[in-house]
C-alpha positions, 0 to 999 in steps of 0.5 A: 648955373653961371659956370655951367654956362660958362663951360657950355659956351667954352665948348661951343666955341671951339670949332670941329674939325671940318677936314684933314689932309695928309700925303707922301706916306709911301706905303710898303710891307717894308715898313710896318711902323709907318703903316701902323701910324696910318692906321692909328691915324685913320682910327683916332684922328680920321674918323673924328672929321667929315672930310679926309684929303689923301694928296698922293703917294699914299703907297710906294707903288701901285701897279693896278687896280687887281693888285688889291688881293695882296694882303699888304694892300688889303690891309690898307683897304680895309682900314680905308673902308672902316672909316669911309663906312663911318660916315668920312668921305674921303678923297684922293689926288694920285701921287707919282707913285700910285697914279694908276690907282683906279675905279676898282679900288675907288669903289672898294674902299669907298673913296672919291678920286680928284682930279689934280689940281682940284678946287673946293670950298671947305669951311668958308675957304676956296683951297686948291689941292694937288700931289705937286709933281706938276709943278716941279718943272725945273726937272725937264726929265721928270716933266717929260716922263710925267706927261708919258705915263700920265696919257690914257694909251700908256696906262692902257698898254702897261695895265695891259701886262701881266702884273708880275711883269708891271711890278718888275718894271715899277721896280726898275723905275724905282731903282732909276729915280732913286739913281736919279735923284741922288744927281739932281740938285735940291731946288730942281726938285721942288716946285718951281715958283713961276707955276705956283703962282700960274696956278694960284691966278688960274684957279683964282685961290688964295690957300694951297695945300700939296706933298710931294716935295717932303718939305713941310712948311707954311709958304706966305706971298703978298703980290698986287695987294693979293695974300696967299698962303701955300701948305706944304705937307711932310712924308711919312717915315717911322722905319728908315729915317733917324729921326721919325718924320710925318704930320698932318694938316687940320682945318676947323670949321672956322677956317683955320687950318692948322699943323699937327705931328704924329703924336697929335700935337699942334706944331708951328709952321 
């Protein structure tokens, strides 16, 4: 009977988990392995939590909501939709690939669209959540471009073309940021510390989780006495990278939040 209890209060000791976070899979027909992780993971991992946190750049490109009958992205649909139908509630921050995500494609898998950043309580904690493309603004090009195709009148006039026509241009703008890229510096690219700490103060947290910049790490600050802490989540490449890369982030419910690979195991920060 003692250790019968004792391996009873073992179990009840360790926390569930309350939440997970993934971002920056980038999507595509073009790479079948990564989108079977994510399918893996929506089956084995997703669907045993009570909140999924998809922060952006889920798909490569996304050119509107009536792009949903292609049968790649009614693939990934209908994953969504399983796990959504289990009882996950899932929730979603638009990445700089797939903004135009919409209500369309909202209520067909089930999910809750975000706006970004957004600030939530789960497990005890006050986390604030974003894709992260706002806070890159050393790159004065990207942040001017940002802010045109993020304004109501743009999307309304692009989704307004036919949508062979959008995904030609999408596939433009993708050839032009990969040009693009190749002549900016490393630190352009990443978050620019000023606004992070803008964005902790006026959303009054001490936790932030993002994606975006592909550089996965556990970013500690001590300022005024004040502790915060910054997660930062990996992309996802099973297919084209020499050394297969992704992870996702789990918090318990005890508040701890914690690193894992695509393997399931624990990795340190």
């Amino acid at each position: 009977m003692t250790a019968s209890l004792s391996s009873a209060s073992t179990n009840q000791a360790q926390p569930e988990t309350a939440a997970l976070f993934i971002s920056d899979l980038h999507l595509q027909a073009a790479m079948p392995r990564t989108t079977q992780a994510f399918f893996d993971f929506l089956q084995h991992q997703a669907t045993k939590t009570k909140q999924l946190y998809l922060l952006g750049d889920i798909f490569e490109a996304w050119a509107g909501d009536d792009d949903i009958a292609d049968p790649f992205n009614q693939q990934v649909v209908n994953e969504l939709k399983k796990v959504s139908a289990s009882g996950v509630a899932i929730f979603w921050i638009a990445g700089n690939r797939d903004f135009l995500v919409g209500g369309q494609f909202a209520e067909t898998t089930g999910i809750t669209l975000l706006s970004d950043p957004f600030v939530t309580t789960i497990a005890g904690r006050l986390i604030v959540l974003t894709h992260g493309d706002a806070y890159c603004t050393d790159d004065a090009a990207y942040m001017q471009f940002r802010a045109q195709v993020r304004q109501a009148e743009w999307q309304q006039n692009f989704l307004a073309l036919p949508l062979s026509q959008r995904k030609a241009i999408i596939e433009n703008l993708r050839a032009g940021s990969r040009a693009a890229q190749r002549e900016k510096s490393y630190d352009i690219m990443d978050v620019n510390a000023t606004a992070i700490a803008e964005l902790f103060e006026q959303t009054a947290t001490a936790t932030m989780i993002h994606g975006h910049t592909h550089r996965p790490a556990r970013h500690d600050y001590q300022e005024d006495g004040k502790m915060r802490v910054r997660y930062v989540l990996s992309d996802w490449d099973l297919d084209d990278a020499t050394t297969p890369r992704g992870d996702w982030l789990a918090i318990d419910t005890a508040g701890e939040i914690r690193r894992f690979n695509l393997d399931g195991l624990e990795v340190g920060d």
